[in-house]
N, C-alpha and C positions, 0 to 999 in steps of 0.2 A: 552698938551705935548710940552716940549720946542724944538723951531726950529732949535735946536743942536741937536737934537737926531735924528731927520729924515735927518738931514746932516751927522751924522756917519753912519746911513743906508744905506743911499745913496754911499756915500764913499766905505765902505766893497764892496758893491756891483759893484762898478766901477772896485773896483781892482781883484777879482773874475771874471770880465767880461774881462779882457787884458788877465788872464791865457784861458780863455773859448775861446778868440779871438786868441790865439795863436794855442791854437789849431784845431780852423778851417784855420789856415794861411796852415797846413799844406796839408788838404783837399782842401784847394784851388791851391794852386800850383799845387799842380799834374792835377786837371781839367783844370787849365789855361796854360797847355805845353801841356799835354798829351791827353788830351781827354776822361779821361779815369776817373771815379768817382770809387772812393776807399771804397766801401763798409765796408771794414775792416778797416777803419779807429776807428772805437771806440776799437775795441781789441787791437788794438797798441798804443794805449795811456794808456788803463790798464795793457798791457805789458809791456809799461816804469814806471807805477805806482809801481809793483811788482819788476822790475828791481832796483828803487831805493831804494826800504823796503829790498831785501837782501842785497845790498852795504850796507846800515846803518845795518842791521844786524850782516854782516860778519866783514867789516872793518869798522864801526862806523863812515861810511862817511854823511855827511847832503846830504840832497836830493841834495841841489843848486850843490853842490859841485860833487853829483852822475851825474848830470843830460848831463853833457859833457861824460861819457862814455857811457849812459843810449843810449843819442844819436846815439854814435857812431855804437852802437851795431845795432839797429833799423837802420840805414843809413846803414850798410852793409846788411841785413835783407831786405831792400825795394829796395836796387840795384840789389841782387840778384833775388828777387820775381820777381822783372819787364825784366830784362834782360833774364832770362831762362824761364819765364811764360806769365805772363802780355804783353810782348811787342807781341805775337804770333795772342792777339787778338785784337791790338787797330785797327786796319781794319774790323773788325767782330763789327755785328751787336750787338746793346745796352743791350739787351736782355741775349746775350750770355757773354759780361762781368760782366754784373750782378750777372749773375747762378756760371761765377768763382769764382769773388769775395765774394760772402756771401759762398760759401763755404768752401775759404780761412779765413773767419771772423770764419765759424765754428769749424774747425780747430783750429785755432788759441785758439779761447772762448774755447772748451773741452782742448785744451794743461793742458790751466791756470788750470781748474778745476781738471784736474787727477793731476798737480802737488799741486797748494795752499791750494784745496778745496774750499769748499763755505763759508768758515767762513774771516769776516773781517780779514784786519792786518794793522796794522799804526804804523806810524816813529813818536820817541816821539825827539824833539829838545830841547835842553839846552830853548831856546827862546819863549817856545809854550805858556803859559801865559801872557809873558811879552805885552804891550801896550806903544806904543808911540805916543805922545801930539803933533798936530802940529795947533797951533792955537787954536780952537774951535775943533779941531778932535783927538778923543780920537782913534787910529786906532790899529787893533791886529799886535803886527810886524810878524806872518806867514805869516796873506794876506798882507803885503808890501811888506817882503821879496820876496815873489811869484807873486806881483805885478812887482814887480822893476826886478826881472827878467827875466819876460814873455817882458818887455820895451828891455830890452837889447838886448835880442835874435829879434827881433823885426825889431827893428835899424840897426842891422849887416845882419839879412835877404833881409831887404830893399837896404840896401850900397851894398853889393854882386850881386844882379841882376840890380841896374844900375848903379855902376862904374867897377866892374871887367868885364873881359874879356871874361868868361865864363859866366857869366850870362847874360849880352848882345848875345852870343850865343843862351844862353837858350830862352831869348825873342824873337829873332831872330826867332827859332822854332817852339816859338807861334804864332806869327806875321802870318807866313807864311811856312808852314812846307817844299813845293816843292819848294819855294823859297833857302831857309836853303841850302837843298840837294844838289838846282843847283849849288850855289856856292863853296861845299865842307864840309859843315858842316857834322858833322858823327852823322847824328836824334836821331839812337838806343842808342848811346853812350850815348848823352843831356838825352835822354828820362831814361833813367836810372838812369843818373845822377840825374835827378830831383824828381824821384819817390823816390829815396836813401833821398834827401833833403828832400822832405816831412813827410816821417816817421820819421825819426832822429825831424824835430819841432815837431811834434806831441808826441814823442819818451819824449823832454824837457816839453812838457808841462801836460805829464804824470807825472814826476817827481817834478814838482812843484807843482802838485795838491794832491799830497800824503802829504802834508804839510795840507791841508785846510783841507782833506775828508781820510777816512780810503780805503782802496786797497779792492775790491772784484771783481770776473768774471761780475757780475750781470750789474756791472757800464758799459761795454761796448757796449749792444743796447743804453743804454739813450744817449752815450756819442757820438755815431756815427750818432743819431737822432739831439742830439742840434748841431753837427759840421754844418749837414746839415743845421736846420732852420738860424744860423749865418751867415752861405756865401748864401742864398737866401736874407736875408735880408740886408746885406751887396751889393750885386751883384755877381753874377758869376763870377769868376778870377778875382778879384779884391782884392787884398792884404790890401789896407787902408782899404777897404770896413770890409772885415773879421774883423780887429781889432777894428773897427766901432762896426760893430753889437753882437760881443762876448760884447762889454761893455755896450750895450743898451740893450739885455739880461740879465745882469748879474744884473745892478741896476733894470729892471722890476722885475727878479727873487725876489730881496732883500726887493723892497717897498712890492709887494705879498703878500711876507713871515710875513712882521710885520705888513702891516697893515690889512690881513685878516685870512691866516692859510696857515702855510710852503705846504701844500699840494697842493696848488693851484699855485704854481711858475711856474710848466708849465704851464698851463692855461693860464698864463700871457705872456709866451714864443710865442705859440702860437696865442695868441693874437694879438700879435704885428706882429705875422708874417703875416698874415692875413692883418691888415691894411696898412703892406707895400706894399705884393701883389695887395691889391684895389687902391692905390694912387703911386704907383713907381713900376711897374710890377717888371723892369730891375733890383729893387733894391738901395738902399741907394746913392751907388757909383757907382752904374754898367753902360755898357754901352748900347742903343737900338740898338738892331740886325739890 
């Protein structure tokens, strides 16, 4: 087999793994401010999946171009969950946000099903065949487009927590949460704030994955499963880390798939998750307690 072909495997795979890494950026933030692990994180990525198959439905808008209000919706959605729910129990024992959150995941997963149903739905683009040539790499332009802007949202998440002023707040919170307070920071307000920001990327990276994979309820265990194995392997609250291991993922997923049987790509997920935990407990990026 020519060593072009296992370089455009490779390839798909890298840029599949920036949308996978994007959307554990958003289950990372919220663990690295809040303390508080978002169980319902896979339903709210297949809730912005669905969000953007009716936009392109209704107003024949493209997912990229959905995925700023997909956001928005999800950010007002994760401000209000945390502020009138969520924030009641970040002092309560791990246990007991667990039993919230997966029952806000259930919640959320039956919504979808009494509204969608269980049968697929997918957004067709002017562009979904098309292929562009860059070199040696023959690449599908969906996974670029969705590649290129899971990058972007990316970049601007990264510029927001350390040059604006609120997100230095927001770090600030994590840093040191008594710290924060003593000074005047308003925590509930951050902490909201930030639970809002991690739905809304997860929200975007739901809406760019509706471009690669067709919309169904079913995708939200697996989706809330890989968010997790990406930020272990990556590190805990570690933002590069996340986008790290969404694309070390995504090309294990890809070599898996072709050079033994698509069914085994978790296997391979796993795998790796596994070797990280024996040689880097902390993680890729992460840091020791």
């Amino acid at each position: 087999m020519p060593f072009d072909y296992y370089l455009n495997i490779a390839a798909s795979g890298l840029l599949t793994g920036l949308v996978y890494g994007l959307a554990a950026l958003g289950l990372s933030v919220i663990f690295g401010v809040v303390r508080v692990v978002n169980f319902a994180h896979g339903e709210m990525m297949v809730a912005g999946m669905y969000g953007a198959v009716l936009l392109a439905g209704v107003l024949g808008l493209d997912p990229i171009l959905a995925a700023p209000v997909v956001a928005a919706v999800l950010f007002a959605f994760g401000w209000v969950l945390q502020r009138g729910l969520v924030n009641r129990f970040v002092e309560r024992p791990e246990h007991m946000q667990f039993i919230l959150l997966l029952g806000i995941a259930t919640i959320i997963l039956n919504a979808m099903l009494m509204l969608f149903g269980p049968d697929s739905r997918n957004v067709m683009v002017p562009y979904s065949f098309d292929t562009v040539e860059i070199g040696p790499l023959l690449l599908d332009a969906v996974r670029l487009r969705a590649g290129a802007g899971a990058i972007v949202v990316t970049v601007a998440l990264f510029a927001f927590f350390r040059f604006s002023r609120t997100g230095k707040a927001i770090r600030a919170c994590a840093d040191n949460p008594l710290g924060a307070r003593v000074v005047g920071l308003n925590i509930d307000g951050l902490y909201a704030l930030t639970f809002g920001i991690g739905a809304g990327v997860v929200g975007i990276a739901g809406a760019l994955m509706t471009l690669l994979v067709d919309s169904r309820p079913q995708l939200a265990p697996e989706y809330t499963l890989l968010s997790f194995i990406i930020v272990i392997v990556g590190g805990l609250g570690s933002l590069p880390g996340a986008l790290l291991g969404g694309m070390l993922i995504g090309f294990s997923e890809a070599m898996a798939g072709f050079l033994l049987d698509p069914s085994l790509k978790s296997l391979f997920s796993y795998g790796v998750l596994i070797v990280v935990l024996l040689l880097r407990p902390q993680g890729l990026l992460g840091k020791r307690s």
